[in-house]
mmCIF file as Biopython writes it, N, C-alpha, C and O atoms, coordinates in Angstrom:
data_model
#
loop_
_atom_site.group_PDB
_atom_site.id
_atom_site.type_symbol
_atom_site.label_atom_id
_atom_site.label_alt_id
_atom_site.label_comp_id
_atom_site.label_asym_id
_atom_site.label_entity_id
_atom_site.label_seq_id
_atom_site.pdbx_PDB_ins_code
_atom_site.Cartn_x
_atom_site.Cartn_y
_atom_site.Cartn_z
_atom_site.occupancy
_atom_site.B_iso_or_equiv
_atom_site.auth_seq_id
_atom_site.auth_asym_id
_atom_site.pdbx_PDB_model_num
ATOM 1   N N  . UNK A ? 1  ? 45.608 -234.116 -106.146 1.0 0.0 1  A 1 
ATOM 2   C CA . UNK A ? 1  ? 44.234 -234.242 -106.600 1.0 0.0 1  A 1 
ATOM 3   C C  . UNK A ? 1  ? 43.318 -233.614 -105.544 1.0 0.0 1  A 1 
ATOM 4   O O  . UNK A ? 1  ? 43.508 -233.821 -104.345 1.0 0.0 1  A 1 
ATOM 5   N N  . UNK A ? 2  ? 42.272 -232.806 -106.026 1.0 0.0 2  A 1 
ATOM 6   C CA . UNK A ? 2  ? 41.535 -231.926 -104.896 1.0 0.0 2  A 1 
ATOM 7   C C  . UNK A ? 2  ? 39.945 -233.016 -104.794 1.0 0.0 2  A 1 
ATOM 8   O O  . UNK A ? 2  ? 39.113 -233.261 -105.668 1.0 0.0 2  A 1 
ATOM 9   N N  . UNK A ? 3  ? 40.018 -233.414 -103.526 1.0 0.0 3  A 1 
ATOM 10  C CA . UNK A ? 3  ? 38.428 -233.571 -103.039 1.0 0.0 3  A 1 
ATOM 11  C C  . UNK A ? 3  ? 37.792 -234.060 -104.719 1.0 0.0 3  A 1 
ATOM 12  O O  . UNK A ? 3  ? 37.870 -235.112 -105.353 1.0 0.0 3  A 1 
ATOM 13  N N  . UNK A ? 4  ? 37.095 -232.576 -105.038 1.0 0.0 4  A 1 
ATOM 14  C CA . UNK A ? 4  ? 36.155 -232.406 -105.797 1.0 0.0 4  A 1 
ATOM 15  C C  . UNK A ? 4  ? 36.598 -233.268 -107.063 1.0 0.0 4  A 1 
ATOM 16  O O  . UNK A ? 4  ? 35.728 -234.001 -107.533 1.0 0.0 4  A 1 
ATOM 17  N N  . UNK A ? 5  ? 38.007 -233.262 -107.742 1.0 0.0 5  A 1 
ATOM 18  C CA . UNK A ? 5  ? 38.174 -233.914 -108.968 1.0 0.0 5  A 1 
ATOM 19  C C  . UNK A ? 5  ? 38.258 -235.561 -108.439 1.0 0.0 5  A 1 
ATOM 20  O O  . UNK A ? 5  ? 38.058 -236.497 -109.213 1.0 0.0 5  A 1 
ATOM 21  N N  . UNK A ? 6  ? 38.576 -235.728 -107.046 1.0 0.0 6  A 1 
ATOM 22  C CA . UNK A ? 6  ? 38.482 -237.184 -106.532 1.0 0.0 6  A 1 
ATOM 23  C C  . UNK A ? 6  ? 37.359 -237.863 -106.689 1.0 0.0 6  A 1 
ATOM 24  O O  . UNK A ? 6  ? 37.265 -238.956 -107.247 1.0 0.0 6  A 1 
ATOM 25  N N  . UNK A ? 7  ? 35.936 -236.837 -105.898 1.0 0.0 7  A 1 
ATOM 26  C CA . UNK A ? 7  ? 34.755 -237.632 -106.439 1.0 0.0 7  A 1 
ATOM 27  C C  . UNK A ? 7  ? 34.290 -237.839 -107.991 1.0 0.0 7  A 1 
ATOM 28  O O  . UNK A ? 7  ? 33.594 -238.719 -108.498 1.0 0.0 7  A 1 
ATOM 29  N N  . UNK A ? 8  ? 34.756 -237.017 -108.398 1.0 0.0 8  A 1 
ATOM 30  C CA . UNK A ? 8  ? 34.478 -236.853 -110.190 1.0 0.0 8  A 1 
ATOM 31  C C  . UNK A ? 8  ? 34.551 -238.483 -110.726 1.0 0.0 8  A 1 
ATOM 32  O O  . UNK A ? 8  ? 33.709 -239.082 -111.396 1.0 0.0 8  A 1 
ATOM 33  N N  . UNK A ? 9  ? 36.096 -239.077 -110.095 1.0 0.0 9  A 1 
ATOM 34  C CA . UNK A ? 9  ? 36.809 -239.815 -110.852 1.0 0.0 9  A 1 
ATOM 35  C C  . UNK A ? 9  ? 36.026 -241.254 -109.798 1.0 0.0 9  A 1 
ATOM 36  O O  . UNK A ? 9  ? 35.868 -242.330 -110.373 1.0 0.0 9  A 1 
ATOM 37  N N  . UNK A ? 10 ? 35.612 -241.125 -108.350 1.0 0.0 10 A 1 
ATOM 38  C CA . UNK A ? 10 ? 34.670 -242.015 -108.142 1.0 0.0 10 A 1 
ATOM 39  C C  . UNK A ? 10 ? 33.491 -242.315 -108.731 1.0 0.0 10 A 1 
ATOM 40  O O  . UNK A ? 10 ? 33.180 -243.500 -108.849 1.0 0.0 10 A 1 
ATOM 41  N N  . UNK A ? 11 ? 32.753 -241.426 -109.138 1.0 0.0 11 A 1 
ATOM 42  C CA . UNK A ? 11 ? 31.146 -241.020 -109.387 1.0 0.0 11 A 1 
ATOM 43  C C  . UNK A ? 11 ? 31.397 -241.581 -110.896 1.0 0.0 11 A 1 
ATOM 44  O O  . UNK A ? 11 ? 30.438 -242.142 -111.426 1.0 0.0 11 A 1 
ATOM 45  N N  . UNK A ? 12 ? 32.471 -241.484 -111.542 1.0 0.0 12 A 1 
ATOM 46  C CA . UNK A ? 12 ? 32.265 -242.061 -113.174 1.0 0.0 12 A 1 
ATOM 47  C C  . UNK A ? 12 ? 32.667 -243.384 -112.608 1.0 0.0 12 A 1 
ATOM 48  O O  . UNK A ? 12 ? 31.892 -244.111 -113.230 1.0 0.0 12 A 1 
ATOM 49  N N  . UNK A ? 13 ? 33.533 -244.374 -111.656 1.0 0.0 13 A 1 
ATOM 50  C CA . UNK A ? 13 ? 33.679 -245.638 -111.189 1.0 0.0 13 A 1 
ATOM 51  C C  . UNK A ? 13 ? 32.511 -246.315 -110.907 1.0 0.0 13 A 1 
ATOM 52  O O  . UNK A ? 13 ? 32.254 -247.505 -111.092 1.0 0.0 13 A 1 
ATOM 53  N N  . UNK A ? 14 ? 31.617 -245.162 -110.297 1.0 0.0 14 A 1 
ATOM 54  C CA . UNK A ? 14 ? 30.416 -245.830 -109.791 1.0 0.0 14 A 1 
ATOM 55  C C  . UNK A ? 14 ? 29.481 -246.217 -110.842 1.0 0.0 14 A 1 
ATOM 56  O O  . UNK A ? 14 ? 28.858 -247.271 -110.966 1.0 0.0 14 A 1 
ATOM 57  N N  . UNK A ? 15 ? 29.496 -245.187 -111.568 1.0 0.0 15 A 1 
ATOM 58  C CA . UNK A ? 15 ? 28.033 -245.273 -112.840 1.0 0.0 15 A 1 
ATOM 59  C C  . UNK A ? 15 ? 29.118 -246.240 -113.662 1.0 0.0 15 A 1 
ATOM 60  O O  . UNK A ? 15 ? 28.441 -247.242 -113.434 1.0 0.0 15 A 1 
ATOM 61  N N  . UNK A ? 16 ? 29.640 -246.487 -114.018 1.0 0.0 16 A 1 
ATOM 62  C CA . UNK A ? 16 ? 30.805 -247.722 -114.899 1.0 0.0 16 A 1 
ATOM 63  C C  . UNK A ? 16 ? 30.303 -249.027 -114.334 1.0 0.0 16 A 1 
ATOM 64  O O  . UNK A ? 16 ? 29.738 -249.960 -114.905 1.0 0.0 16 A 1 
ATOM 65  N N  . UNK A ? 17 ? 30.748 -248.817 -112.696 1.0 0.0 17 A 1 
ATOM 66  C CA . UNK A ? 17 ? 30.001 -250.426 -112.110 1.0 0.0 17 A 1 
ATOM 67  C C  . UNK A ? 17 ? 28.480 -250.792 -112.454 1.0 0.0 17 A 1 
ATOM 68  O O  . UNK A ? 17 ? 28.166 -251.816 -113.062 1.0 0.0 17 A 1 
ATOM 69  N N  . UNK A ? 18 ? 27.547 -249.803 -111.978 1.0 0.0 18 A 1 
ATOM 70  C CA . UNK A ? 18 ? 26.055 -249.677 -112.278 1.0 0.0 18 A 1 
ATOM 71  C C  . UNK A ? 18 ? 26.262 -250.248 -113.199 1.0 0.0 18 A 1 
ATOM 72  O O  . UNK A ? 18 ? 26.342 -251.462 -113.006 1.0 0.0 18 A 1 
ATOM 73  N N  . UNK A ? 19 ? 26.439 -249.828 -114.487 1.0 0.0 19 A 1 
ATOM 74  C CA . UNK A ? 19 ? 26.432 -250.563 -116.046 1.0 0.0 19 A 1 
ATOM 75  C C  . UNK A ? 19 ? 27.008 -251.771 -116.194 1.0 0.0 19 A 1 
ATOM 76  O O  . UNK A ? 19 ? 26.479 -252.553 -116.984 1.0 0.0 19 A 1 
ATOM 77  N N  . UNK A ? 20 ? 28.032 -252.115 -115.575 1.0 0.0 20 A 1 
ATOM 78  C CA . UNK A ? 20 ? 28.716 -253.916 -115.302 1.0 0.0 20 A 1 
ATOM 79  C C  . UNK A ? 20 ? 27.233 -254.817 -115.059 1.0 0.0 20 A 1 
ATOM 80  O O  . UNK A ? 20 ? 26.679 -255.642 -115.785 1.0 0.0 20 A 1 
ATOM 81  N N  . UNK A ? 21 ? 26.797 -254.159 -113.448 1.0 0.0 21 A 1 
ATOM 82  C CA . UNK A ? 21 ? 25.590 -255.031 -112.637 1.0 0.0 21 A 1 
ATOM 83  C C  . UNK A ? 21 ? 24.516 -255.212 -113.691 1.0 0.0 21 A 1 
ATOM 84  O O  . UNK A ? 21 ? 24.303 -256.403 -113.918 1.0 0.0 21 A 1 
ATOM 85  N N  . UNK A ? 22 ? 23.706 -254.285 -114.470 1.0 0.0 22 A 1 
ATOM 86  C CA . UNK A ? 22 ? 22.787 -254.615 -115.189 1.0 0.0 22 A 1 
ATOM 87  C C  . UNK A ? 22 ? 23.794 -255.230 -116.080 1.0 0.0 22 A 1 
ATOM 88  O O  . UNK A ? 22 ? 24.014 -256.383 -115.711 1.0 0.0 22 A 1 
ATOM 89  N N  . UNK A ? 23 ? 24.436 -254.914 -117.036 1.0 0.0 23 A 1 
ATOM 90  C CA . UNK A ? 23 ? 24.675 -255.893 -118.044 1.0 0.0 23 A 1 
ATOM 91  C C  . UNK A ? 23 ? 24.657 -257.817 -117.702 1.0 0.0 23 A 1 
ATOM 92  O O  . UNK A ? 23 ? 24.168 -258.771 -118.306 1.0 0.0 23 A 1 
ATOM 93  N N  . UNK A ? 24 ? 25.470 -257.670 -116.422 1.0 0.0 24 A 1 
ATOM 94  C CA . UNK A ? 24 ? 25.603 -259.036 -115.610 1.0 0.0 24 A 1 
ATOM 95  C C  . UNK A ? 24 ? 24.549 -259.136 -115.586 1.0 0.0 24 A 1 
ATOM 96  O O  . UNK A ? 24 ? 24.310 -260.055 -116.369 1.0 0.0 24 A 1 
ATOM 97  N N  . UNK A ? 25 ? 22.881 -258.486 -114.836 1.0 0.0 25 A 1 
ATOM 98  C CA . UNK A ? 25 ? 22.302 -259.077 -114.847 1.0 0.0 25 A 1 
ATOM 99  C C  . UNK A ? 25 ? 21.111 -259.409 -115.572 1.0 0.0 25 A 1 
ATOM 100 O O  . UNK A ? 25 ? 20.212 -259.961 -114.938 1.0 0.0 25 A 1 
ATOM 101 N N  . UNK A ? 26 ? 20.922 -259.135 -116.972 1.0 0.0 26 A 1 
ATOM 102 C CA . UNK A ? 26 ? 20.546 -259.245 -118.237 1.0 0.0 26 A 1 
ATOM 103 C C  . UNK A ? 26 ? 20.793 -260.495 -118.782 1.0 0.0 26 A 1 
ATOM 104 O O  . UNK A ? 26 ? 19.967 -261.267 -119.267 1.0 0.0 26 A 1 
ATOM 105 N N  . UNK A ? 27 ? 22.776 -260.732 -118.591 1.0 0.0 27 A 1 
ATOM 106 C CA . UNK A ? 27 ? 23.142 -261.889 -119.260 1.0 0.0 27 A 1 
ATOM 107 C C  . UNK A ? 27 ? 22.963 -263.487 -118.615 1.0 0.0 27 A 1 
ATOM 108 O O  . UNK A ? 27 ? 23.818 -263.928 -117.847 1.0 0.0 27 A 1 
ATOM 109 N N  . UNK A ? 28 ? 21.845 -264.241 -118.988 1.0 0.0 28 A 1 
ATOM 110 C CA . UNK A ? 28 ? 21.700 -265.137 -118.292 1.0 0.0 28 A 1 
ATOM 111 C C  . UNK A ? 28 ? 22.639 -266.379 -117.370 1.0 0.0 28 A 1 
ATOM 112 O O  . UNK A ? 28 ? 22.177 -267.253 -116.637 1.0 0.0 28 A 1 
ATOM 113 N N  . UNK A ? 29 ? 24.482 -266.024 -117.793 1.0 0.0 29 A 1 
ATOM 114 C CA . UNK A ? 29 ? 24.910 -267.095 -117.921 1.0 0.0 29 A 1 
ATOM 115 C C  . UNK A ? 29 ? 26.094 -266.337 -116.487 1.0 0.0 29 A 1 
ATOM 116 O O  . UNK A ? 29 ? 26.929 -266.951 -115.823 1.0 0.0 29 A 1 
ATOM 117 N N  . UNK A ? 30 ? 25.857 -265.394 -116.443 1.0 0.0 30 A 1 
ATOM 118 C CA . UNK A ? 30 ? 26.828 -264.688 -115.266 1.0 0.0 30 A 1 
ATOM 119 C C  . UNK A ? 30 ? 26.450 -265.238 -113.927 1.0 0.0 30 A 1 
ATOM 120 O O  . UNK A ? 30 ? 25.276 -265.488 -113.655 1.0 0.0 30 A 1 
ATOM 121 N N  . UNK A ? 31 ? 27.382 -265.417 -113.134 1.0 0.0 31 A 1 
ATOM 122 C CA . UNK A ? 31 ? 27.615 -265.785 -112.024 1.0 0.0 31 A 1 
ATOM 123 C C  . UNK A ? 31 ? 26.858 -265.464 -111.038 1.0 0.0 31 A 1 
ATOM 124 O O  . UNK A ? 31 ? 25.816 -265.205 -111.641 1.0 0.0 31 A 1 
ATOM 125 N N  . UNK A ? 32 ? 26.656 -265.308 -110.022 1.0 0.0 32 A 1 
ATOM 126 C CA . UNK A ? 32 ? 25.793 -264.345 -109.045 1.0 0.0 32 A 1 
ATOM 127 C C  . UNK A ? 32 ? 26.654 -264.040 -108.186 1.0 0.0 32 A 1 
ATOM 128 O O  . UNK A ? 32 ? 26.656 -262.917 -107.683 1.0 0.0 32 A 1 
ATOM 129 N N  . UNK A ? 33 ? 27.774 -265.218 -107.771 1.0 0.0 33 A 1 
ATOM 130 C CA . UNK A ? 33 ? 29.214 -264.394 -107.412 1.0 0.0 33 A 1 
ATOM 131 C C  . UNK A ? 33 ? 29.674 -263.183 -107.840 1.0 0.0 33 A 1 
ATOM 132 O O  . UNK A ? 33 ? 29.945 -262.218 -107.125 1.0 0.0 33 A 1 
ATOM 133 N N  . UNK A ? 34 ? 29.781 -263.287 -109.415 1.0 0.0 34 A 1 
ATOM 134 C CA . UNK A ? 34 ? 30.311 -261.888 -109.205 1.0 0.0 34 A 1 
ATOM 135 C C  . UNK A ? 34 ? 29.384 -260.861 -109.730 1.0 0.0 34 A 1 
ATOM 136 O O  . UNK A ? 34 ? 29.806 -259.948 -110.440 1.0 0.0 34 A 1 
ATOM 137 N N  . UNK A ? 35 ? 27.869 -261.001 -109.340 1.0 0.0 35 A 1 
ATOM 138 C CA . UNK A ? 35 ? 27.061 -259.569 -109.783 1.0 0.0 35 A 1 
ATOM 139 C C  . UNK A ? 35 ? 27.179 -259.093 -107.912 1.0 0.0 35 A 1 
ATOM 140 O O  . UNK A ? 35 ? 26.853 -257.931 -107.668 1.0 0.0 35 A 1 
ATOM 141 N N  . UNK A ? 36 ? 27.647 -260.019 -106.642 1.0 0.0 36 A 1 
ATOM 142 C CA . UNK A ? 36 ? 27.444 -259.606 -105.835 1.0 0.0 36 A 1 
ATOM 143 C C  . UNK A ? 36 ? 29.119 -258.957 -105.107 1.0 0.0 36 A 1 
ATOM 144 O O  . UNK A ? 36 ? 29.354 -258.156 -104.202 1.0 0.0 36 A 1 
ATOM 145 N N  . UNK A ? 37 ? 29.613 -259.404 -105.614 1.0 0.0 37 A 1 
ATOM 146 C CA . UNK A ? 37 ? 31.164 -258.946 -105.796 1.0 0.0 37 A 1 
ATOM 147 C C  . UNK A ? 37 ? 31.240 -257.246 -106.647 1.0 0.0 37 A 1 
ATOM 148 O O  . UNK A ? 37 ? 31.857 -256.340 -106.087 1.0 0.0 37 A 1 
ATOM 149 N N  . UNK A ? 38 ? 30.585 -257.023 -107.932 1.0 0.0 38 A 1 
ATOM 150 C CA . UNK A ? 38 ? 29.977 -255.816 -108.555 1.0 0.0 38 A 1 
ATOM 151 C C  . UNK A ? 38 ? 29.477 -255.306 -107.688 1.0 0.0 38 A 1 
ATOM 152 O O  . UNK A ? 38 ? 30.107 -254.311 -107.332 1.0 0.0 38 A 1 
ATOM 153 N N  . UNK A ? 39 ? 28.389 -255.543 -106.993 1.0 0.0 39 A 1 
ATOM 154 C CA . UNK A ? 39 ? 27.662 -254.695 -106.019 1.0 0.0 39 A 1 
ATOM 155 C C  . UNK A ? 39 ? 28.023 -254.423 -105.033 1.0 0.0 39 A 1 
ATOM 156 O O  . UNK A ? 39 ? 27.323 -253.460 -104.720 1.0 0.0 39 A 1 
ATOM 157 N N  . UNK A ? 40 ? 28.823 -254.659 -104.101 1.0 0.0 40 A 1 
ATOM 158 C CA . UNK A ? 40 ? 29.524 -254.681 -103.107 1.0 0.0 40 A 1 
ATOM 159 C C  . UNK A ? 40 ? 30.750 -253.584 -103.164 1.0 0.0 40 A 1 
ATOM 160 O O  . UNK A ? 40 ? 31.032 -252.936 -102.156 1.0 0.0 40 A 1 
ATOM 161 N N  . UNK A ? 41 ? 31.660 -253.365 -104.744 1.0 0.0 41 A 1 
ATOM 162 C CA . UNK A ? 41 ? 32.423 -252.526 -105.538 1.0 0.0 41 A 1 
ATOM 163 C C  . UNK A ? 41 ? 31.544 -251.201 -105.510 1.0 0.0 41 A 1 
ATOM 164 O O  . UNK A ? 41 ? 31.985 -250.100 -105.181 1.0 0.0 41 A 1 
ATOM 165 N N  . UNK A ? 42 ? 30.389 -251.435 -105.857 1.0 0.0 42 A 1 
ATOM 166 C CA . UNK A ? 42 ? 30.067 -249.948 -106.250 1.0 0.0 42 A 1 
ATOM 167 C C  . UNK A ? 42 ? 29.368 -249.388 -104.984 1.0 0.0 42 A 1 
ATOM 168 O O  . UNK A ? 42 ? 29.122 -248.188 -104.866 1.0 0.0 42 A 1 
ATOM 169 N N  . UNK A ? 43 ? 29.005 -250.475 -103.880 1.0 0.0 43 A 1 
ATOM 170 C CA . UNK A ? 43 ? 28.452 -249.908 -102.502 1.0 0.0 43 A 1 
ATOM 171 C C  . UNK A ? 43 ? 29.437 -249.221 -101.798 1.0 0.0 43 A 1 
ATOM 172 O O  . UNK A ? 43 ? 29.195 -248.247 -101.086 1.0 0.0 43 A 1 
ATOM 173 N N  . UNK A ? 44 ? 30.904 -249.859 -102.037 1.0 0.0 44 A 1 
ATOM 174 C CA . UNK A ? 44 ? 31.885 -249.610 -101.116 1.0 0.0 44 A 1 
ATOM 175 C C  . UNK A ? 44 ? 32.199 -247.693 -101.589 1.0 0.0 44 A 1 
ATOM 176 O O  . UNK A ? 44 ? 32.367 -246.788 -100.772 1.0 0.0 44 A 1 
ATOM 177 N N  . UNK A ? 45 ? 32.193 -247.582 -102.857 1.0 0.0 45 A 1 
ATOM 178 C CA . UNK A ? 45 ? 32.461 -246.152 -103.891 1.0 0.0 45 A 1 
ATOM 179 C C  . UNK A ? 45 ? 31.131 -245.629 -103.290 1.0 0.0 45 A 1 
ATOM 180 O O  . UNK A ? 45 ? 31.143 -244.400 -103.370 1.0 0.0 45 A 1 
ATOM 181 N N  . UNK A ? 46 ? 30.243 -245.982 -102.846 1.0 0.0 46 A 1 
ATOM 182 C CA . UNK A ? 46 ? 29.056 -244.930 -102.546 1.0 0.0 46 A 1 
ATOM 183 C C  . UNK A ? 46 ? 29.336 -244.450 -101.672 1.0 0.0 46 A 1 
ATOM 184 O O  . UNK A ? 46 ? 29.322 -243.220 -101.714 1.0 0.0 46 A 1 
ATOM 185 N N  . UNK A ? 47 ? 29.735 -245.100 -100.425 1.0 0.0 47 A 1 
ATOM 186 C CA . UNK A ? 47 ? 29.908 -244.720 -99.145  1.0 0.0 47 A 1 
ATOM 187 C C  . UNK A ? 47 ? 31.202 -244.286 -98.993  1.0 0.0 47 A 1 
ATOM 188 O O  . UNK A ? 47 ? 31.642 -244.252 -97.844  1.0 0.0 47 A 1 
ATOM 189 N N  . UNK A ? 48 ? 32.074 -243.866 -100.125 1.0 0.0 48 A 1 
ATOM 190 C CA . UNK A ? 48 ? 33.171 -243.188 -100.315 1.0 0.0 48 A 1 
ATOM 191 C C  . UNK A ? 48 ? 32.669 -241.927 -100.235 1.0 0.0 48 A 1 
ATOM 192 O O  . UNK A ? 48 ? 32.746 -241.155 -99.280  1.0 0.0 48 A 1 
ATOM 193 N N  . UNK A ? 49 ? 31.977 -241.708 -101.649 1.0 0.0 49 A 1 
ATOM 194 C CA . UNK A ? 49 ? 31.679 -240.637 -101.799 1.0 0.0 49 A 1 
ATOM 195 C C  . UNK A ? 49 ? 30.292 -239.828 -101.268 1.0 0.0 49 A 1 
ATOM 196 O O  . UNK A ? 49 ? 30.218 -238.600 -101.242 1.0 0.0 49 A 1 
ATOM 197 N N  . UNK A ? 50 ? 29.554 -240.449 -100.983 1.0 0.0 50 A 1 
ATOM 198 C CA . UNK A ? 50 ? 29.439 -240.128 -99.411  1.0 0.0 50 A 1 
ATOM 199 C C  . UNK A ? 50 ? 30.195 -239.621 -98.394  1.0 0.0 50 A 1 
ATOM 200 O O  . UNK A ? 50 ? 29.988 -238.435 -98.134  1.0 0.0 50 A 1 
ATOM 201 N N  . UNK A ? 51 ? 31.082 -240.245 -97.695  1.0 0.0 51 A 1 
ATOM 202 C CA . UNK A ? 51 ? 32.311 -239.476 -96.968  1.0 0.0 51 A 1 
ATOM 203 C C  . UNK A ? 51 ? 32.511 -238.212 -97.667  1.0 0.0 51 A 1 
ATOM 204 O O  . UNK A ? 51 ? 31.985 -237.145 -97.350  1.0 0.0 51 A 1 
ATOM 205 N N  . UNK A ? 52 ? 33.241 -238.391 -98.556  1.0 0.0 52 A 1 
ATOM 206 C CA . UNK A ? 52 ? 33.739 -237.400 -98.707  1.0 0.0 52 A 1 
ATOM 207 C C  . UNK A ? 52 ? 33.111 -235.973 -99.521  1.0 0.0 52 A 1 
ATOM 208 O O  . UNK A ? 52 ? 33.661 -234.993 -100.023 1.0 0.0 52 A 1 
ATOM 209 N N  . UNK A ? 53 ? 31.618 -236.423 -99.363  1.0 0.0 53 A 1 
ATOM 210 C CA . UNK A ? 53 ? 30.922 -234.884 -99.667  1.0 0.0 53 A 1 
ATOM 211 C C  . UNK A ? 53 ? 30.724 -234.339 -98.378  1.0 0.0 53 A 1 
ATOM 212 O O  . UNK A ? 53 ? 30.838 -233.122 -98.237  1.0 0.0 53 A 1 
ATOM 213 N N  . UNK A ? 54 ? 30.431 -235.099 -97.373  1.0 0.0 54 A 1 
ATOM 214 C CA . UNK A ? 54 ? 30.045 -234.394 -96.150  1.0 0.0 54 A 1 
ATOM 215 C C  . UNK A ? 54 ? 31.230 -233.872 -95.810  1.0 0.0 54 A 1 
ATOM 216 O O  . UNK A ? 54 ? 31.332 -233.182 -94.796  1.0 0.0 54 A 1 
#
């Protein structure tokens, strides 16, 4: 797998999580455990891909 198709397949992980967090946090009955467990998932993929553009 090259770099470039790696971030591809992060960057759609990331915008996938994004859409988890709002849905979670829309739905009144979700946890805050895990919208911060979600967020933490898609921070960790930022600063992936981050890395690995520079």
């Amino acid at each position: 797998m090259t770099i470039a198709s790696h971030l591809v397949e992060l960057r759609k992980k990331h915008e996938t999580l994004s859409e988890m967090v709002e849905q979670a946090q829309r739905s009144p009955g979700t946890d805050a455990l895990k919208i911060a467990d979600l967020k933490k998932q898609k921070l960790r993929l930022k600063e992936e891909i981050e890395r690995l553009s520079h």
